[in-house]
N, C-alpha and C positions, 0 to 999 in steps of 0.2 A: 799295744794301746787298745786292741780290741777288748782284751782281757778284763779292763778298766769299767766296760760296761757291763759287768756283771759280776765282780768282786770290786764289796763294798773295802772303800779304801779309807782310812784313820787319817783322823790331825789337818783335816783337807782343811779347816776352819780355824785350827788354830793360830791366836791374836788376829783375828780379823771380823771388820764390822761388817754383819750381814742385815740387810732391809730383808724382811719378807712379807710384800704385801699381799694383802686377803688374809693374815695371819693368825686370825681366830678362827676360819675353815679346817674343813677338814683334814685337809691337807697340811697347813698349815702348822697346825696344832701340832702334827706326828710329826710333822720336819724339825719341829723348835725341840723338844722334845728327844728328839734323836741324837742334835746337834747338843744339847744341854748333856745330855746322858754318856756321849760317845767321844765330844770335840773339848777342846781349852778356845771357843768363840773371844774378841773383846767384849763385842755386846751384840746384841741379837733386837734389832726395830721390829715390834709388834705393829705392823699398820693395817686399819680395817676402820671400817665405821660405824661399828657396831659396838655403844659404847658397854653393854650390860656381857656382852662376850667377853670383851677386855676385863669388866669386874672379875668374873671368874676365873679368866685363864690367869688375873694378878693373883688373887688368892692360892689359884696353884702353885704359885710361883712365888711367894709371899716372900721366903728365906734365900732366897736366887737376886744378885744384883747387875745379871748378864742380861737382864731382857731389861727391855725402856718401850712402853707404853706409849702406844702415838694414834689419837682418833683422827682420822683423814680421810679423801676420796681421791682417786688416781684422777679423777675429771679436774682435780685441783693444782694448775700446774704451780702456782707459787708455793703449794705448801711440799710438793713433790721436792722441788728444788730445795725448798729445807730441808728434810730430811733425810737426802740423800747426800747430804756435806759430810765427808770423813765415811763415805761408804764403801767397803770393796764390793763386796757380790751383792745383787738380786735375786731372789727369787719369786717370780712375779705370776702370782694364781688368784689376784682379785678379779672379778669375772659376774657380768650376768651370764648366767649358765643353763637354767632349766629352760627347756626347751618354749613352752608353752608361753612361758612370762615375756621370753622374748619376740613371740607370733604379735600377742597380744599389744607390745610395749616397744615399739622397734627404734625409735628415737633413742632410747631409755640404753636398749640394748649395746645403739652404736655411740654413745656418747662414752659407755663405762670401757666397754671392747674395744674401742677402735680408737678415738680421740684418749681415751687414758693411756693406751700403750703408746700415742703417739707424743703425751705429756711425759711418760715415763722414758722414752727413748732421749731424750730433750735432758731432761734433770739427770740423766744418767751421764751423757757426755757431757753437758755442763760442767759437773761434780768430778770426773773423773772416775768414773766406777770402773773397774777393773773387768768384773763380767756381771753380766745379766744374762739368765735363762729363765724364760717363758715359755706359760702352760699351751697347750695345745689341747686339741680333742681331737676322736677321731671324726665327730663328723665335722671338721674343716675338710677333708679329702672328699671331693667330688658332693659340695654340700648342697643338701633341699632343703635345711629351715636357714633361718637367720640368723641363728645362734653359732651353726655351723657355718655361715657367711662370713660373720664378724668375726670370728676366728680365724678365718683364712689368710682375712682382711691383714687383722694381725700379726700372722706372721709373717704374711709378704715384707708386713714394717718392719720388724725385727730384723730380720734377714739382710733386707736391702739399706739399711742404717749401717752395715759393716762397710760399705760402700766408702763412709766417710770417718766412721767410727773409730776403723782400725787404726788409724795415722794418732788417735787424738788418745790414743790409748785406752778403749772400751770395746770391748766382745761382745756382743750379743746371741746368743743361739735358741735353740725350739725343744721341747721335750712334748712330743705325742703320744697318748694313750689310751684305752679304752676305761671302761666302769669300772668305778674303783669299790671292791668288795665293802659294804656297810656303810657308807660315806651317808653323808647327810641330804636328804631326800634320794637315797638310793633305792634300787627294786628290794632288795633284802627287809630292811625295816616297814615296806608299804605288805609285801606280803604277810610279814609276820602280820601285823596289826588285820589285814583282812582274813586271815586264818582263824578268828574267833568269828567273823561272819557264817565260814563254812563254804565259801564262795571266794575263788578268785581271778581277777578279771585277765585275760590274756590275749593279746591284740591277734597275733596269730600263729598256729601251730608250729610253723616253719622257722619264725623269728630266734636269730642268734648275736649273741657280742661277745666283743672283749671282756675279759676280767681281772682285774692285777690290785693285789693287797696293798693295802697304804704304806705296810714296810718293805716291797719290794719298790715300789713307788720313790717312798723316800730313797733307800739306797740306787737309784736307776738315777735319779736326778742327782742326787750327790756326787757318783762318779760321774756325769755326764759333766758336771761345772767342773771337776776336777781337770778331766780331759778337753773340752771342747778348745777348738781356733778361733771360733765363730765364724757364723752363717750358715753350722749344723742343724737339719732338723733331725732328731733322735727318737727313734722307737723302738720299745724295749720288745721281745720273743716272748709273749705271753699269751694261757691258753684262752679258749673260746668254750660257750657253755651254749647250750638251747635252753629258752626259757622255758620251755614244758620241762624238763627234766630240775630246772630251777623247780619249781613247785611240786612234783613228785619227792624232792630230797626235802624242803620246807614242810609242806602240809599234802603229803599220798592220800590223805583221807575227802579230802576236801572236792569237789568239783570246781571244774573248769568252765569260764564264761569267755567264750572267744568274743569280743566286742570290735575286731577290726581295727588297721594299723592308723593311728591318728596323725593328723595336719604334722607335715612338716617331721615326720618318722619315716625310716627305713627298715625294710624287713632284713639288713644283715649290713655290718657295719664295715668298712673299710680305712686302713691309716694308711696303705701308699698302693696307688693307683698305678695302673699299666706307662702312664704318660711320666705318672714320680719317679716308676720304677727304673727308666732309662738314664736317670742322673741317680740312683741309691747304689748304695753299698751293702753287702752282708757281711756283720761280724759275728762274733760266738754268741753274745749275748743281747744282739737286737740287729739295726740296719740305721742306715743313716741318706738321709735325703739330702744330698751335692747340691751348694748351689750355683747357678749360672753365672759365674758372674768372673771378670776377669782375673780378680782381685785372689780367687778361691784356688787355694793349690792342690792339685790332687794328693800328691805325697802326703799329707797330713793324715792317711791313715793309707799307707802300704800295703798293707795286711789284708783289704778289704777287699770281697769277692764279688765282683760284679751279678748283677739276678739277670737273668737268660728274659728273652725279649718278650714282651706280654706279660709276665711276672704282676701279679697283684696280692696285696695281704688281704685279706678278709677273712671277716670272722667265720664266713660258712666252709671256708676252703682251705683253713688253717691244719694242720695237722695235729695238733695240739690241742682237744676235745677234752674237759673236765668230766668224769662221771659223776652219777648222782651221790655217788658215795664219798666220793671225794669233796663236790660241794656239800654234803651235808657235815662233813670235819669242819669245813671254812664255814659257816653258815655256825655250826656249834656256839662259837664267842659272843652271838648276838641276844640268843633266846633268854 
């Protein structure tokens, strides 16, 4: 079973109706797409709110009669409930995410984060969904903004929904992970763009994160629905990069403007903490956060190697270091 998280596994979708909200994201976009390309799906819910995303992604999709188009908001729990009638899986990445909007907007934050997952856990048992897995981030582990709060928030709900879930026949589990390589408003495209300045701005020298490509992404989450019992949180063994060494492989010519670590930022990111560490697992292809709960059977992954006491992931302490040359390959597809 270890094996699962990290060979991508075929036909995981086929004849079965997938919701994936946030569905015009980035994220999004690569999963439907994947599943379109890879799976025999019955149909595939496009949900998001954004109706001029949806124009485009239909026109990509124009000769395709596996996706169904649906303008909504997770804040919405009757429309939720409709559209999750006749669903098996979720996949659920609709999300106020940027750090800053959330400092700025905190209501805003916790109505879409915390009250939508908690509308979406509702319409999910309701309906009967088979499984639901939700995005996580890393800074939910041990979080200082409120973006990373309301995600924590989050999964606590997910998690503790198995509680009652399991008996009514619905799953729920957690996928955690660091910056996803080009995503939309990601560090890659803000540097390209200040690279014709000649100047780029850099909070501080030291600063490091996660990195993981939106096709390792999608395949991590695919098998992770495949596999999961529910009340898994799942994070995949992906490396870590310094951001100075980011703009060295982007733009070596350009100068550096250290402008100091902003509201509600860490200078190095962590997804399972010394406290997470003592209920996680380590398999081949990531780790898995145990949860407490009576309901939760250990056996459900035999396989899995307990991490020695004090054990933390982070990105400064990861063994697993991208070099400049390396990201400048992955960085390549953008220019």
């Amino acid at each position: 079973m270890e094996e699962i998280l990290q060979k991508s596994s075929k036909q995981v979708f086929k004849g079965k109706t997938i919701l994936v909200t946030g569905g015009t994201g980035s994220f999004g976009k690569a999963f439907i797409k994947y599943i379109v390309n890879n799976d025999c799906p019955k149909k595939i819910i496009v949900f998001s709110r954004d109706e001029m995303k949806q124009y485009f992604m239909r026109e990509e999709y124009k000769n395709n009669n596996v996706l169904e188009f649906v303008i909504g908001d997770i804040r919405d729990q009757n429309k939720l409930n409709t559209v999750c009638k006749g669903v098996d899986y979720v996949v659920h990445t609709a999300a106020i995410k940027i750090v800053p909007t959330a400092e700025e907007n905190p209501t805003e934050a916790i109505k879409t984060n915390i009250f939508g997952a908690m509308n979406l856990i509702d319409a999910a048992v309701n309906n009967q969904v088979k499984k639901v897995i939700a995005f996580s981030t890393d800074k939910a582990c041990n979080p200082v903004n409120l973006y990373g709060a309301t995600k924590l928030c989050s999964d606590k709900l997910f998690i503790a929904a198995n509680s009652y879930s399991l008996s009514k026949g619905t799953a729920f589990s957690v996928v955690r992970y660091g910056n996803v390589i080009g995503s939309r408003g990601s560090i890659i495209p803000i540097f390209l763009e200040k690279k014709k300045e000649g100047v780029i701005p850099v909070t501080d020298e030291r600063m490091t994160r996660f990195w993981i490509s939106l096709e390792h992404g999608v395949k991590f989450v695919t098998n992770c629905l495949e596999c999961m019992s529910g009340g898994e949180i799942f994070i995949p063994k992906i490396p870590s990069m310094k951001i100075v060494d980011l703009v060295h492989a982007i733009a070596p010519e350009c100068r550096i403007d250290y402008i100091g670590i902003k509201p509600g930022e860490k200078l190095h990111e962590t997804m399972i903490s010394p406290d997470d560490s003592r209920n996680a697992i380590e398999l081949d292809g990531g780790y898995i956060i145990q949860p407490q709960f009576d309901w939760w059977d250990p056996k459900n992954y035999p396989n899995g190697k307990r991490l020695p006491d004090g054990f933390a992931y982070s990105s400064n302490t990861n063994p697993n270091f991208l070099s400049i040359d390396q990201m400048r390959e992955l960085i390549s597809q953008f220019k």
